[in-house]
VEXDREN-2710 file (C-alpha; in Angstrom, 1 decimal):
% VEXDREN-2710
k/r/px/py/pz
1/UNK/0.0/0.0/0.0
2/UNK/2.5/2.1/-0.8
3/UNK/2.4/6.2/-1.7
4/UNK/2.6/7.3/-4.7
5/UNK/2.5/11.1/-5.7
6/UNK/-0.4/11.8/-8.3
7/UNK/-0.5/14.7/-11.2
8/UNK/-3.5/15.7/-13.0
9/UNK/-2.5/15.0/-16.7
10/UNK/-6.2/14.2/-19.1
11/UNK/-4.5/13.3/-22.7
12/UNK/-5.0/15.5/-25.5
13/UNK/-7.1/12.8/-27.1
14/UNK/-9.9/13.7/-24.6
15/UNK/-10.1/17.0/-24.7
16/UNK/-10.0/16.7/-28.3
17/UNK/-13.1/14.5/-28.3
18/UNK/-15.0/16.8/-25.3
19/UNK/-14.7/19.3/-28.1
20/UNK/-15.8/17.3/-30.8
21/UNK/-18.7/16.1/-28.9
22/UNK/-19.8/19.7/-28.2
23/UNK/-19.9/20.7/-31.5
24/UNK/-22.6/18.1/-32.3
25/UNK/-24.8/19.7/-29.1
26/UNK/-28.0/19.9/-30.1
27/UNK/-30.2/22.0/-27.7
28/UNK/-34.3/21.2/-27.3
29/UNK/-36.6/24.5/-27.4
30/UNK/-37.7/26.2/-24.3
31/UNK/-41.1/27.4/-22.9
32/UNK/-41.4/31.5/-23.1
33/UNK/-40.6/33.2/-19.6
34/UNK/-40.4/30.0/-18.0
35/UNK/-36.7/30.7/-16.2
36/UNK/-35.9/27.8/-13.9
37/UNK/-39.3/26.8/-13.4
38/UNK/-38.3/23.4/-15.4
39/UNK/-34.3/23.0/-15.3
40/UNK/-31.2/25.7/-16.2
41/UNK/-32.7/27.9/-19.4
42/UNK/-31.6/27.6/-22.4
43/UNK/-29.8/30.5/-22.7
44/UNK/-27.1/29.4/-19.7
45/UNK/-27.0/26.1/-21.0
46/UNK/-25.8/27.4/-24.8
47/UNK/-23.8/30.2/-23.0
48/UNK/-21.6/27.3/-20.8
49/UNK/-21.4/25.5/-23.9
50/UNK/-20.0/27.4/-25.8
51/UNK/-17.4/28.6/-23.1
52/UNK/-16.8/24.9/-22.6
53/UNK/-15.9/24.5/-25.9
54/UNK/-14.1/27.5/-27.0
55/UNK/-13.1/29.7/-24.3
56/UNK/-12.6/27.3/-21.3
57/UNK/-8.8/26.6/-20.6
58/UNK/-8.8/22.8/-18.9
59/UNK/-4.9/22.9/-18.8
60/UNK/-4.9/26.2/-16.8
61/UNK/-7.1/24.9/-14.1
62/UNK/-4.8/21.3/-14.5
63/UNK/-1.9/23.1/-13.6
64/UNK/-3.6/24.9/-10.7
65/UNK/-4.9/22.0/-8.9
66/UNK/-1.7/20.3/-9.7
67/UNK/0.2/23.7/-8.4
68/UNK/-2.4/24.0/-5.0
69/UNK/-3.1/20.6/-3.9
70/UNK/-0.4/17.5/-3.0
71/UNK/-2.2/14.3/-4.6
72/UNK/-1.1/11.0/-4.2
73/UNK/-2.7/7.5/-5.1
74/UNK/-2.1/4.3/-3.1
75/UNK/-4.4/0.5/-3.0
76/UNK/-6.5/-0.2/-0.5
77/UNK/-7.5/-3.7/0.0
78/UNK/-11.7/-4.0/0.1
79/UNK/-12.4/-7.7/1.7
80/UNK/-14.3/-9.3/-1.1
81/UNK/-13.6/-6.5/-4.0
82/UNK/-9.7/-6.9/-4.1
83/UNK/-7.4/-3.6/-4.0
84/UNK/-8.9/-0.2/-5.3
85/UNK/-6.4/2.6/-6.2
86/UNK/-7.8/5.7/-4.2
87/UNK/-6.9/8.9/-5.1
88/UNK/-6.6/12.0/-2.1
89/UNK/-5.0/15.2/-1.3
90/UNK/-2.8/15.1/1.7
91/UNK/-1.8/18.5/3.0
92/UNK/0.3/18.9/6.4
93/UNK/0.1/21.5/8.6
94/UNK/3.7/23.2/9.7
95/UNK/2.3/22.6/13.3
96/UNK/3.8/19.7/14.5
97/UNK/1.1/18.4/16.3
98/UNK/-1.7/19.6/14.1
99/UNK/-5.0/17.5/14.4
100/UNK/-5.7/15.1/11.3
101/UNK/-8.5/15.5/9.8
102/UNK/-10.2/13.6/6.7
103/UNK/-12.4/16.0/4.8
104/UNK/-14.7/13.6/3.2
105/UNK/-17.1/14.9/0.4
106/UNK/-20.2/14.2/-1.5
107/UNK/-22.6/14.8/-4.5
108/UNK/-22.2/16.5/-6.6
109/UNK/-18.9/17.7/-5.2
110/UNK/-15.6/15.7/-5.1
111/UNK/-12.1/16.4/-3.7
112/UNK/-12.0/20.1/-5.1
113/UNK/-14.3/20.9/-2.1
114/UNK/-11.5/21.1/-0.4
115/UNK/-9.3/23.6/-2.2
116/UNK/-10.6/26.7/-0.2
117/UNK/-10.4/25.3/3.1
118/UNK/-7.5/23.6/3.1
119/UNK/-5.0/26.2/3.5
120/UNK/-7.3/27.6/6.1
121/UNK/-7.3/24.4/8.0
122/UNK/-3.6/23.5/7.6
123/UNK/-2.1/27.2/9.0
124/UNK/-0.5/27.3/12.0
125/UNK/-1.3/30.3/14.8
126/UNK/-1.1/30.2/18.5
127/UNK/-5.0/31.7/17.7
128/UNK/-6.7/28.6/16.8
129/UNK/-6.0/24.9/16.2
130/UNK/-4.1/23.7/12.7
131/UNK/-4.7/20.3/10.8
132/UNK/-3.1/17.5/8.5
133/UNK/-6.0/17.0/6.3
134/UNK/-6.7/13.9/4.0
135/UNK/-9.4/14.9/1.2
136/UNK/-10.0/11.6/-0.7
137/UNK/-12.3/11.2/-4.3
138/UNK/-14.6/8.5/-3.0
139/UNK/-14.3/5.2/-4.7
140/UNK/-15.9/5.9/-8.6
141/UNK/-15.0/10.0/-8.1
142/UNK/-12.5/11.9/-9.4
143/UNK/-9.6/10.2/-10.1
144/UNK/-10.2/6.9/-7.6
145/UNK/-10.8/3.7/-9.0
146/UNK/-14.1/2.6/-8.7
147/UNK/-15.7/-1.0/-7.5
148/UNK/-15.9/-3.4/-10.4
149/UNK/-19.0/-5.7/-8.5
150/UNK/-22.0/-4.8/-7.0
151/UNK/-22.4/-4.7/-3.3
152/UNK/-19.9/-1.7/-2.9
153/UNK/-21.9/0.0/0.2
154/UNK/-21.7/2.0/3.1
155/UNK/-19.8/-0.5/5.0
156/UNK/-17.3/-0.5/2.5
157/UNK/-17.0/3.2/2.0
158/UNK/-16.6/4.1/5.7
159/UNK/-15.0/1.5/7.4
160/UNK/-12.8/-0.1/4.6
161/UNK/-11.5/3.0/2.4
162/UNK/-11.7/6.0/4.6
163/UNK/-10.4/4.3/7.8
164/UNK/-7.8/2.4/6.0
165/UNK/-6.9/5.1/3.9
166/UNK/-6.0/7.2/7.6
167/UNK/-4.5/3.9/9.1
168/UNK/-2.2/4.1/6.0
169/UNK/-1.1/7.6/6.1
170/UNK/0.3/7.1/10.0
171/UNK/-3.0/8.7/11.6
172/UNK/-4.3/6.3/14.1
173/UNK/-6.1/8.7/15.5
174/UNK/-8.1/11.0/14.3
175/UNK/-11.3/13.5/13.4
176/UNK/-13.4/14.1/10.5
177/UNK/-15.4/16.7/8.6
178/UNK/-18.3/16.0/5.8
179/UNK/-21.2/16.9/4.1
180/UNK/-23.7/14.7/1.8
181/UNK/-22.5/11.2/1.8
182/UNK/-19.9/12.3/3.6
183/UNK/-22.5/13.2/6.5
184/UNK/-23.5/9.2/6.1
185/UNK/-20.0/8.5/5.4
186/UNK/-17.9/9.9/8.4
187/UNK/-21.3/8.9/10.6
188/UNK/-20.6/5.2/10.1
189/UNK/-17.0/5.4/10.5
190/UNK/-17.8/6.9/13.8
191/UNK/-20.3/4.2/15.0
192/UNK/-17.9/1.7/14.0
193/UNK/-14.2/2.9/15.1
194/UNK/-15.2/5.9/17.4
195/UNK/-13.3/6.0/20.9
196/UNK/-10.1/3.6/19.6
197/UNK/-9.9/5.6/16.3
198/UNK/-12.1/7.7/15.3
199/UNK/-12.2/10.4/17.9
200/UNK/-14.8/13.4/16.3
201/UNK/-16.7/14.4/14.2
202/UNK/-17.8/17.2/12.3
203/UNK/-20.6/17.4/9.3
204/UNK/-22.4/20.5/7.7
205/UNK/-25.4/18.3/6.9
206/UNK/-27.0/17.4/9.8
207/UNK/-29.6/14.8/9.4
208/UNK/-31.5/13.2/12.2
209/UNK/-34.9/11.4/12.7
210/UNK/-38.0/12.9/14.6
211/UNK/-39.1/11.3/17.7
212/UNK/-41.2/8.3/17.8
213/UNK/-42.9/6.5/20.1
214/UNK/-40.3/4.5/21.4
215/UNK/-38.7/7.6/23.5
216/UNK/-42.3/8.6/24.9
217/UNK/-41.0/11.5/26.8
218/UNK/-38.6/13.0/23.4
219/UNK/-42.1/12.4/21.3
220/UNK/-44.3/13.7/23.9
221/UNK/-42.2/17.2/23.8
222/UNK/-41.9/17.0/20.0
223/UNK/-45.7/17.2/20.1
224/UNK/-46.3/20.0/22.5
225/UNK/-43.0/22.2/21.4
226/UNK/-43.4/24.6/19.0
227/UNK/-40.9/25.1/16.6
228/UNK/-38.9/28.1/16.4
229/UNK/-38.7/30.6/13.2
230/UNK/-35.5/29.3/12.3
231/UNK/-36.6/25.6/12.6
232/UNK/-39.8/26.6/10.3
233/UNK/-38.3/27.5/7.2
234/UNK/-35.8/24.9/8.0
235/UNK/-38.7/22.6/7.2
236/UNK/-39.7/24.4/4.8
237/UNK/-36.8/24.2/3.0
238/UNK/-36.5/20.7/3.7
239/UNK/-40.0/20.0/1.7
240/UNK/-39.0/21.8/-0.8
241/UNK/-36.2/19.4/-1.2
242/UNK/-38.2/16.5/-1.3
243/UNK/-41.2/17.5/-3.1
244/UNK/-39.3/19.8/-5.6
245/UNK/-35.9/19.0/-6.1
246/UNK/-35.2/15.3/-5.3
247/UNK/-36.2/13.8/-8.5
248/UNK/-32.8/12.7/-8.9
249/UNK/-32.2/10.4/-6.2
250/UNK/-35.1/8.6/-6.8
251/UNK/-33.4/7.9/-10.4
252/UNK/-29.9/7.4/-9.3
253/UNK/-31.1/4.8/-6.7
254/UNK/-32.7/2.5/-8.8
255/UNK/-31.6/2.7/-12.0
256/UNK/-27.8/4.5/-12.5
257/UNK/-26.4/3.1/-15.5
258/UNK/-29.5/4.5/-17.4
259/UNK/-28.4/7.5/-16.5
260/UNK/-24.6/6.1/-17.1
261/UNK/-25.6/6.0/-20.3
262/UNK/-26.2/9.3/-21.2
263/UNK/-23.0/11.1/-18.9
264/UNK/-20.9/9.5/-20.9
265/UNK/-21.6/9.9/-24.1
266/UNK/-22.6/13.8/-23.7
267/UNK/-21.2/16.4/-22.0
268/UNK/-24.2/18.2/-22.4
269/UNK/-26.2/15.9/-20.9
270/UNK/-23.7/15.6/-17.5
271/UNK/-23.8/19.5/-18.0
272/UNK/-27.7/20.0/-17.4
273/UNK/-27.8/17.7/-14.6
274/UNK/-25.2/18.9/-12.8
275/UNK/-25.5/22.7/-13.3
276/UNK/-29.3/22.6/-12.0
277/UNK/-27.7/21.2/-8.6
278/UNK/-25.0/23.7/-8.5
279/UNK/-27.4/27.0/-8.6
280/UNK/-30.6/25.5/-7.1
281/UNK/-29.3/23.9/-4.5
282/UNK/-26.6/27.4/-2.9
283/UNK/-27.8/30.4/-1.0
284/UNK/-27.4/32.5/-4.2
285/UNK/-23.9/31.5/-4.7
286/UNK/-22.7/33.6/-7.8
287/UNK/-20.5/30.8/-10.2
288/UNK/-18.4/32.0/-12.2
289/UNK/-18.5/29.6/-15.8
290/UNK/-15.4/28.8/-15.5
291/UNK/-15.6/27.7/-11.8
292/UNK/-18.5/25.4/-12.6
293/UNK/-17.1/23.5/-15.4
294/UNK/-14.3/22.8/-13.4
295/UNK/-16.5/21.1/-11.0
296/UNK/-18.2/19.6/-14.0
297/UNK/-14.6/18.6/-15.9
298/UNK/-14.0/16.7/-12.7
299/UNK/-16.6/14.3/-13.4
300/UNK/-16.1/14.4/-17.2
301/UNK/-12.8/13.2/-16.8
302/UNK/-12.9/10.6/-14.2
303/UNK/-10.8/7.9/-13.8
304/UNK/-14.0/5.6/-13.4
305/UNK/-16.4/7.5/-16.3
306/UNK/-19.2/10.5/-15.5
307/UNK/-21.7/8.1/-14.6
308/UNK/-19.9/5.9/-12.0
309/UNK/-20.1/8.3/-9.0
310/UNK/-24.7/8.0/-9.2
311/UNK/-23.8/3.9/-8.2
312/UNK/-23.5/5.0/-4.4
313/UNK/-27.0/6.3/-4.4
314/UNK/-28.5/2.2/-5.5
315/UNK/-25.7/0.5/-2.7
316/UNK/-26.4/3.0/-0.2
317/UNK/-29.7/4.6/-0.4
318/UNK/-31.2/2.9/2.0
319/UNK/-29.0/4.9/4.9
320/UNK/-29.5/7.7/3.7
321/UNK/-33.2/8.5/5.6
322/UNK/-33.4/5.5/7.6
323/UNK/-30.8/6.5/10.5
324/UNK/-32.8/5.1/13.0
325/UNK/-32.0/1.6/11.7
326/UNK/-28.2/1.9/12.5
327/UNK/-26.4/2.2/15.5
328/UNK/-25.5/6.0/16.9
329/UNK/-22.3/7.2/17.4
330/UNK/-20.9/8.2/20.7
331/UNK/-17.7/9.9/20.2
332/UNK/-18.1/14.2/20.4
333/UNK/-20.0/15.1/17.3
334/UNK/-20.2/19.4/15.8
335/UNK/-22.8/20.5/13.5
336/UNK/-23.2/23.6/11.2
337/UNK/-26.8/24.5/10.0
338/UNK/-26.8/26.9/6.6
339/UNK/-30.3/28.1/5.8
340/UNK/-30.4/26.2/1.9
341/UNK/-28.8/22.9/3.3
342/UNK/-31.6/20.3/1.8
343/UNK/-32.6/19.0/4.9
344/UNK/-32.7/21.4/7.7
345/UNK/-34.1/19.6/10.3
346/UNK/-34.8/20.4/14.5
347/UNK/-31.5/20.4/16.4
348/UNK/-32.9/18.9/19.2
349/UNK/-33.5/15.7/17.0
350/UNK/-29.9/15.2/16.5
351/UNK/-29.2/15.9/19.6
352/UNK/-31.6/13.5/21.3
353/UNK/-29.3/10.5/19.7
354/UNK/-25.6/11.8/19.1
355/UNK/-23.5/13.8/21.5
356/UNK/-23.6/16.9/20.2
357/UNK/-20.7/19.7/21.7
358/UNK/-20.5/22.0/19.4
359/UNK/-23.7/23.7/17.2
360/UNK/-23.7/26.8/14.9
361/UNK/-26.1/28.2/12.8
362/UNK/-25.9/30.7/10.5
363/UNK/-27.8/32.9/8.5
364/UNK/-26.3/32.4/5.1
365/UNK/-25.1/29.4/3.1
366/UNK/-26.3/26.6/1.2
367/UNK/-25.1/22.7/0.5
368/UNK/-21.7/23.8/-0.5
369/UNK/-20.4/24.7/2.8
370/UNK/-16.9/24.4/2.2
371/UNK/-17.4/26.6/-1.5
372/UNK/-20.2/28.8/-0.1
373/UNK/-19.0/29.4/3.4
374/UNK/-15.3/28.6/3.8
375/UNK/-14.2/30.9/7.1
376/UNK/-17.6/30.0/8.6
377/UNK/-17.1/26.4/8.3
378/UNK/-13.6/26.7/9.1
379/UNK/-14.5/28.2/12.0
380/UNK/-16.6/26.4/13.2
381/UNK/-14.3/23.4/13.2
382/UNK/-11.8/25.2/15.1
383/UNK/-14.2/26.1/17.5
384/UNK/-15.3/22.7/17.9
385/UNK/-11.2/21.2/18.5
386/UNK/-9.5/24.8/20.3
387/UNK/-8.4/25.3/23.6
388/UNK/-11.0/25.9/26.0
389/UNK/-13.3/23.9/23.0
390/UNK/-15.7/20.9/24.0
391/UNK/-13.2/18.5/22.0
392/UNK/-9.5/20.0/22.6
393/UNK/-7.1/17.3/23.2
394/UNK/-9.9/15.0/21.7
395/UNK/-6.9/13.3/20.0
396/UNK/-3.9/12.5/22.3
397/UNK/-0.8/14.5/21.9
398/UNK/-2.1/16.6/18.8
399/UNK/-3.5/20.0/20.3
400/UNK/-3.2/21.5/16.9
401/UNK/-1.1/24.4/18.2
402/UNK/2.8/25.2/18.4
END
């Protein structure tokens, strides 16, 4: 399981058929004044295209991830699916006895969620606590290899790749931050090695089931409490999600090479479907073109193909809103709520099950934390691990400071 250091490099050949491909778009008409109402209008769509193919420089941003992030690859062995080559950033903090930290993403995000925070994370300052932080590409993103058999689920994701990936790099101990599957991700990971490895965790998308019956006295408050303004729209928001804007999942947990399909073969296709996610699902985050087709070339040009990533939603959908099926964690646990997460959902139903030190919410930011909101989340994590913090010294002999 050795290291071995890792270069962006896509061959000419692709780009050169990326281009091709897009010169064949062919764009369907559009209802008059109907905006986003039904996906991204036409107009952005033939605007992004065109930039894709004519004015967007792939081996600018290449050389900038390659310049800004330290990659690396190294196999990890999956009981029953032989080794997988995983592909992460590994940045160390100058600090000595920084805190490691795996940032661990989600959909439709990948390791680049990590550019803005890490050098946040990783400085050093007798202010506030510094990390050695691990973002990997899940297995089937970015540049990781992905499962070749079925079956590839939670279990494996968590326990197998993320813990073995730490175990690997030296970190025997250590904390964790993540959104999206990396909510579900880093969750299992600390139901299954908190206390001996796994000491904290962090996520930005804080899910939780309501009360029931079999806590009479948490459902008996649920019933008579009101909830507050905040924990209102939160709901809100959250139906929204699922009545207007979840279509997807249902499709990429049941049927994802369907959708495999089409990724591949058009870049126009993957375009639409991930663009829609990008701008309807941030607190009015402004894009730039050029920043979003980054994200999007990400995907294009995975190691694994566009439409392997949409295979964790059929292995692990089932986790994803039945939490109350698997066992809780125990270890210290932080949340941030951001008003346009998906699911905004009553604090006080996470904390009825987890143990819950450290809580902010804020009045701007959307799924995209780490893009959207970089110094809040940062912050927040400091807060969570810094002296006089509910976790400091969480992991033995790595304060984080000088």
């Amino acid at each position: 399981m050795s290291e071995t250091p890792f270069q962006i490099n896509i061959p000419d050949k692709k780009l050169s058929i990326l281009r091709a491909k897009l010169e064949l778009a062919t764009f369907p008409d559009e209802l008059q004044d109907i905006g986003w109402k039904q996906g991204p209008p036409l107009a952005d769509m033939k605007r992004l295209v065109e930039r894709w193919k004519n004015g967007y420089d792939w081996r600018k941003y290449e050389k900038e991830l390659n310049q800004e992030l330290p990659m690396f690859t190294r196999d990890i062995d999956v009981d029953g699916f032989g080794a997988l080559n995983v592909h992460y950033v590994h940045k160390k903090s100058k600090t000595v006895d920084a805190i490691p930290l795996l940032f661990c993403h989600g959909w439709p995000g990948s390791f680049l969620e990590v550019r803005v925070i890490l050098p946040l994370l990783t400085a050093p300052s007798p202010e506030h606590p510094s990390f050695h932080v691990v973002a990997l590409s899940l297995p089937g993103f970015g540049f990781s290899e992905g499962s070749h058999k079925p079956g590839f689920a939670l279990d494996q994701y968590a326990e197998v790749i993320a813990h073995k990936l730490m175990i690997a790099l030296g970190y025997n101990e250590y904390v964790t931050q993540g959104g999206d599957w990396g909510f579900l991700i880093t969750r299992r990971m600390a139901a299954k090695y908190g206390g001996k490895h796994h000491k904290a965790w962090h996520t930005n998308f804080p899910m939780a089931d309501p009360p029931n019956w079999k806590s009479p006295l948490s459902f008996l408050s649920y019933l008579v409490t009101p909830f507050s303004p905040e924990e209102k729209a939160g709901l809100e928001r959250t139906a929204w999600y699922r009545n207007k804007s979840s279509g997807y999942f249902v499709e990429q947990s049941t049927f994802p090479q369907t959708l495999a399909y089409s990724f591949t073969d058009s870049p126009v296709a993957l375009l639409a479907w991930f663009y829609e996610k990008l701008v309807i699902w941030t607190d009015d985050y402004k894009w730039t073109d050029d920043e979003a087709l980054t994200w999007i070339s990400i995907y294009w040009f995975s190691r694994a193909g566009p439409g392997a990533a949409h295979r964790i939603y059929f292995e692990v959908h089932g986790d994803f809103y039945n939490l109350g099926r698997t066992s809780y964690p125990t270890i210290p646990m932080g949340a941030s709520y951001f008003p346009k997460e998906l699911l905004l959902l009553p604090s006080a139903w996470l904390r009825r099950l987890n143990n819950v030190v450290s809580e902010s919410h804020h009045t701007s930011g959307g799924h995209f934390a780490a893009t959207e909101r970089p110094k809040e989340l940062v912050e927040d994590v400091r807060k969570m691990f810094a002296k006089g913090g509910p976790a400091f010294g969480i992991v033995p002999g790595r304060s984080g400071y000088a």
